[in-house]
C-alpha positions as CSV (number, residue, x, y, z in Angstrom):
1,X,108.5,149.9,97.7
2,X,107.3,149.0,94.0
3,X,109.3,145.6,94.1
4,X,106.4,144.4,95.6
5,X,104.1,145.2,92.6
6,X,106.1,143.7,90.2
7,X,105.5,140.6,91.6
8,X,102.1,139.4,89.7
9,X,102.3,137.8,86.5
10,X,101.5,139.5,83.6
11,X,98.9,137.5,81.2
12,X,100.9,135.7,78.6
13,X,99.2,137.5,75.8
14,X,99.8,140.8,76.4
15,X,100.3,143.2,79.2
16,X,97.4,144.4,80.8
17,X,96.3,148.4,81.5
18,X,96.9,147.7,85.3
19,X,100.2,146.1,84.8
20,X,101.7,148.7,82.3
21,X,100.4,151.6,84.6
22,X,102.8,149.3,87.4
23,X,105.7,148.9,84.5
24,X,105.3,153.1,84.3
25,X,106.1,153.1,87.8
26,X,109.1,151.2,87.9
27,X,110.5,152.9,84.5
28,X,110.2,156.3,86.0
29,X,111.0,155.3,89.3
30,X,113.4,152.3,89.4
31,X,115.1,152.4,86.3
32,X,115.1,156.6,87.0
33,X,117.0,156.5,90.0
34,X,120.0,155.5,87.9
35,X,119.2,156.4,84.5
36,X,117.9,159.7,85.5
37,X,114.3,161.0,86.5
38,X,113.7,161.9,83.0
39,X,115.6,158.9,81.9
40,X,118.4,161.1,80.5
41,X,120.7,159.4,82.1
42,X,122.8,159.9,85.3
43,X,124.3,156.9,87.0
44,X,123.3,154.8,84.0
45,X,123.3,155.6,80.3
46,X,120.0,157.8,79.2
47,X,117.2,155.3,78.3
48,X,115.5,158.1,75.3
49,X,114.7,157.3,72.1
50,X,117.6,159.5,70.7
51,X,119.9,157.3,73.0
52,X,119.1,154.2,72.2
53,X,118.4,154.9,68.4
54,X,121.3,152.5,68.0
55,X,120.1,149.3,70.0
56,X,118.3,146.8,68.4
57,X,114.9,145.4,70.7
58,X,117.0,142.3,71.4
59,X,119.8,143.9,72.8
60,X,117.9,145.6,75.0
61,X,115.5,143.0,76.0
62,X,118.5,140.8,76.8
63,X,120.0,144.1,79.0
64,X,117.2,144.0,81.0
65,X,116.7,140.4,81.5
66,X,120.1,139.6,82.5
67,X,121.5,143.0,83.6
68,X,125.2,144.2,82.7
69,X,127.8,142.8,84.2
70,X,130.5,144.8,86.2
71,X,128.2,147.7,86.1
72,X,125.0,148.3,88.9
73,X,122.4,147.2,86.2
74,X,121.1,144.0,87.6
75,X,119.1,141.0,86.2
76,X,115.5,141.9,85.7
77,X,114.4,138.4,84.8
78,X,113.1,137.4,88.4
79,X,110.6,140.3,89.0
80,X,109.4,140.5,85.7
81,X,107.8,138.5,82.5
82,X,109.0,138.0,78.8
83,X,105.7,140.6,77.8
84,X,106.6,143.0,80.6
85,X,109.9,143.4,79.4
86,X,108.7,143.4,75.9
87,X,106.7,146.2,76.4
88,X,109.4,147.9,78.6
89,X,111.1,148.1,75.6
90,X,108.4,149.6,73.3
91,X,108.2,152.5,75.6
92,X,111.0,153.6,75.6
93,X,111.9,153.6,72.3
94,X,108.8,154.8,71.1
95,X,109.1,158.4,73.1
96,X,107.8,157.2,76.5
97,X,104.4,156.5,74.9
98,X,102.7,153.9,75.6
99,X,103.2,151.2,73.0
């Protein structure tokens, strides 16, 4: 399961190649299995660029930090860092590229 991955720290700096290629994996498959393979949506709300034009970085950093209440989206803050979240973030709303 990739839960177990997501366990080591990212550096404080920035994220490193080996954790964003872990980060890639849990977008695509973690996040996917709600928001859609191809993370255009499904259980959850589509997470592409188009769809989330609107949300500021904030909002969505705070999303997955604390997770939405009354809905399946949980807290993120206990498996991963402030920079892996950060850069979470930059993916997607940069096209899936990496930031």
């Amino acid at each position: 399961m990739t839960l177990c991955a997501l366990t080591a720290p990212a550096t404080a700096d920035a994220v490193t190649a080996q954790r964003q290629s872990q980060l890639l994996n849990l977008v695509h498959q973690d996040c996917g299995s709600c928001h859609g393979m191809r993370l255009s949506g499904g259980l959850g709300p589509a997470l592409t660029p188009a769809a989330l034009a609107g949300k500021n970085h904030e909002f969505l950093f705070i999303t997955i930090s604390e997770g939405r209440p009354g809905t399946p989206m949980p807290p993120w803050k206990t498996l991963l860092s402030e920079p892996d979240i950060e850069w979470i973030v930059d993916y997607l709303k940069t096209s899936g590229e990496k930031p």
